[in-house]
N, C-alpha and C positions, 0 to 999 in steps of 0.2 A: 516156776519160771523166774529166774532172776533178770532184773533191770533196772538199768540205773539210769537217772536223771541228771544230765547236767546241766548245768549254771547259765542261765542265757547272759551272756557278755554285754555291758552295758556302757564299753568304752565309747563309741560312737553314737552321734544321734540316730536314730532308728532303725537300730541294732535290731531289739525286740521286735520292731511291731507288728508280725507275723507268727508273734510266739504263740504255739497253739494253748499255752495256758495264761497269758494274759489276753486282757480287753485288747479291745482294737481301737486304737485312737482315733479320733477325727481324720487327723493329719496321713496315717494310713489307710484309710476306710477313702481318703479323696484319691490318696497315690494308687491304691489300688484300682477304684473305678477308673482312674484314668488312662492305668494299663490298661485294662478289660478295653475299652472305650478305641483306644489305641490300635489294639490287636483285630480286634472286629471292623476298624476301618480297613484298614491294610487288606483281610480277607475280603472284604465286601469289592472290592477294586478289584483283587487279585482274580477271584471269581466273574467279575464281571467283565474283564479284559480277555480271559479265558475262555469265556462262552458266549462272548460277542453280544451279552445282556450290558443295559445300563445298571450302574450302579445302585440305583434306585428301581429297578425290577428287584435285584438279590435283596437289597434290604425290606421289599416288601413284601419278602416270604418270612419274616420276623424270624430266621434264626432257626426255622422249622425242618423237621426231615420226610422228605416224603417216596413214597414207595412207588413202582411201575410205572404206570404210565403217567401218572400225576408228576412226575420227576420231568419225562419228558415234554409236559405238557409245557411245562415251564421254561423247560431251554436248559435244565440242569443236567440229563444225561441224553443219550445219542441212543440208544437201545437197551433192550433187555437180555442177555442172553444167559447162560450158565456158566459158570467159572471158566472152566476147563476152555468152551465156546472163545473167551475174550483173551486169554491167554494164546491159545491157537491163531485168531486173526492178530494181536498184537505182536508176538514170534513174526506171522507173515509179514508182515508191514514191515517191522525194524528186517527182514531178512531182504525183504524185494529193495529195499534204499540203500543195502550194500554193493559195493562191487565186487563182482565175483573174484573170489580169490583161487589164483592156479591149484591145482593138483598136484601136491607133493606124493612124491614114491618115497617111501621109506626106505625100500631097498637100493635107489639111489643115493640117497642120503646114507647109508650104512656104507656103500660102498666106497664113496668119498672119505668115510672119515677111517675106514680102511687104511685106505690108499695113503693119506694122512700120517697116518700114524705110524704107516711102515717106511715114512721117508725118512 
């Protein structure tokens, strides 16, 4: 298998410092954490805005995943059901918040552009 390595560009300051063959600087090992840091604030809020939890319930599930009813126990999901199940009621849902849209004939519509075309 051929592959080729290119040259990590070293024009700007920390160009590299994600390079998977150099060390990780300080200086990136901090900017990183404080993405990480960053990002998991934003979801901890996003989630806790969203499921009517405080912020400080989401962070005190540490980041964990949890399964059935323990999920619900928590305030994380609203039920169990089978794929196919949550698809079907969410179809429902998004269909019963539309307005009903009239009843197109196509053979109305064919006949119109008939008629159209023969003018």
């Amino acid at each position: 298998m051929w592959c080729r390595h290119w040259p990590i560009s070293r024009s700007c300051a920390g160009r590299a410092d994600l390079a998977s063959d150099a060390p990780l600087s300080t200086e990136a090992a901090q900017w990183l954490n404080e993405l990480v840091q960053q990002n998991y604030a934003e979801f901890t809020e996003l989630v806790a805005r969203n499921r009517g939890l405080s912020v400080a319930a989401v962070r005190g599930t540490e980041a964990g995943v949890y399964f059935g009813t323990k999920g619900i126990e928590l305030g994380l999901a609203d039920r169990i059901e089978p794929p196919q199940a949550a698809i079907n009621r969410i179809a429902a849902s998004v269909s019963a918040g539309r307005k009903p849209q009239p009843v197109r004939s196509f053979s109305a519509r064919a006949a119109a552009m008939n008629l159209h075309n023969q003018a």
